[in-house]
Structures are given as C-alpha cells and as structure tokens.
C-alpha positions in Angstrom: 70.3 72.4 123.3 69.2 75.8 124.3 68.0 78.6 123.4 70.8 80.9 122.6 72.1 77.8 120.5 69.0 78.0 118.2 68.9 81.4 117.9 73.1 81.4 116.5 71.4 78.3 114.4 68.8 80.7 112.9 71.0 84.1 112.5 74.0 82.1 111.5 72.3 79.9 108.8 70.3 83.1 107.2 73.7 84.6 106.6 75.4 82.1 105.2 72.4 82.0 103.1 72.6 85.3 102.0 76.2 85.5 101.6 76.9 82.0 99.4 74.3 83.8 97.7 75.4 86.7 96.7 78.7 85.3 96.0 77.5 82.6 93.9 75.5 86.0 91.9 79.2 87.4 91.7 78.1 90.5 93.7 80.4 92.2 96.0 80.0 92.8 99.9 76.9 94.9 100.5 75.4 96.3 103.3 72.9 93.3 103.7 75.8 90.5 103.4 77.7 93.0 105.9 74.9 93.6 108.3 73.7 89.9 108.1 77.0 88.7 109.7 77.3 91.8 112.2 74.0 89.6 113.1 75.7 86.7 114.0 78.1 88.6 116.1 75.0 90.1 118.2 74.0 86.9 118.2 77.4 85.9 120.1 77.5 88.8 122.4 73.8 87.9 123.6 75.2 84.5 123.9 78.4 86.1 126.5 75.8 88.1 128.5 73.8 84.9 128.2 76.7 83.0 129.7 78.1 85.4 132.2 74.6 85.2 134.0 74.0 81.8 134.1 77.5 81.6 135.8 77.1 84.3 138.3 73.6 82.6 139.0 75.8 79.4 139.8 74.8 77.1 136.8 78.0 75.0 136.4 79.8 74.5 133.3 79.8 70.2 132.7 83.2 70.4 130.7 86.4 72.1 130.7 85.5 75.9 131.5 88.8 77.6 129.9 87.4 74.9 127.1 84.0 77.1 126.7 85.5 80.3 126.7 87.9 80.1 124.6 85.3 78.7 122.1 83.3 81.8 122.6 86.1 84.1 122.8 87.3 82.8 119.0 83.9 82.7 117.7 83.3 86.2 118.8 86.8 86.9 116.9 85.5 85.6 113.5 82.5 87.7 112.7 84.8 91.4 113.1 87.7 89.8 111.2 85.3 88.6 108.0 83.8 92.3 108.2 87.6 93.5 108.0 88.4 91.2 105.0 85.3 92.6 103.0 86.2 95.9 103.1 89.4 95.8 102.4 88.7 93.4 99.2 85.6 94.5 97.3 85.0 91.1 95.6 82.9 88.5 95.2 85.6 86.1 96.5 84.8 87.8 100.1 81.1 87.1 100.7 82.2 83.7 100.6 84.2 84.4 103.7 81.3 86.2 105.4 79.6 83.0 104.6 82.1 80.9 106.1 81.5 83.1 109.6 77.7 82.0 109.9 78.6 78.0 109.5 82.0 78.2 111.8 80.0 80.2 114.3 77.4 77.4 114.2 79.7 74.6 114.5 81.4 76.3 117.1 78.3 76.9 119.2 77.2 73.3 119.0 80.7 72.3 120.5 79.7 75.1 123.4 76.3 73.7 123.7 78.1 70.2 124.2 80.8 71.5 127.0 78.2 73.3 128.5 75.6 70.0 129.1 
C-alpha cells in the first residue's frame, strides 16, 4: 500500500461518513456533503499526477496497464457525476449517492494499489 492509497482511505471514508450521515438526518445535499466528495476527487487527481510521475520516472506498473487506468479514469468519473445527481435532486435520497462515491472510490483504489504492486 502507499501513500496516495491511504490518503483516498482517509478522504474517502470521512465522506462517506458525513454523507450516510446527513442522509440518515434526512437533510439534503449541503455544501459540506458537496465539498466533502469534491475531496475525494482531489484526492484522485493527486493520485493521476501521483501516477503520471512515477511512470515518467520509469516505475513499472506489475499488472495490466490499460487495467490501472481505466480504474482511475472511472473512479475520477464518479465523484463529478454524484455532484451532478445532487443538484439536480435536492433530497435526502442523494447524499446517499455522494456516500456511495467515497466507498467505490476506495474499493477502487485498493484494486489500483493491487495492479500497481
């Protein structure tokens, strides 16, 4: 595991946190349920920079590259489309979608981690 796992562990547990819990309090999307996953989706972009670097530098990918990427491409996918779905409907129903971003974004990283190593 490295680093840029744990930090998408941290960023991406805290907002599903936050956002189970505010949907669970029947409150609708709010700037801090909003914000929390725009988090995770800084998280991610760090994580590209991250990963375009240690490429460049030469570090090899163990697994199937098109593998990795596409992981990272579709996780990086999630975080704007959640945002989308909570605008458009104000309702409790869609913090629990933000919610699901942070825990798919972590699974997904996980399965990165793994391809990577």
């Amino acid at each position: 595991m490295d680093a840029y796992f744990y930090i998408i562990l941290v960023v991406g547990l805290a907002s599903t946190l936050l956002c189970l819990g505010a949907g669970i309090l029947k409150k609708a999307p709010n700037d801090v349920t909003i914000l929390s996953v725009i988090a995770v989706e800084v998280a991610l972009l760090v994580y590209l920079v991250g990963s375009i670097i240690r490429v460049i530098a030469g570090e090899a990918i163990a697994g199937e590259a098109w593998e990795f990427w596409g992981y990272l491409a579709t996780a990086l996918m999630l975080p704007p489309a959640a945002v989308y779905w909570s605008v458009l409907e104000r309702t409790r129903w869609s913090n629990f979608v933000l919610a699901a971003v942070g825990v798919t974004t972590l699974v997904m990283a996980a399965r990165m981690n793994q391809i990577w190593y």
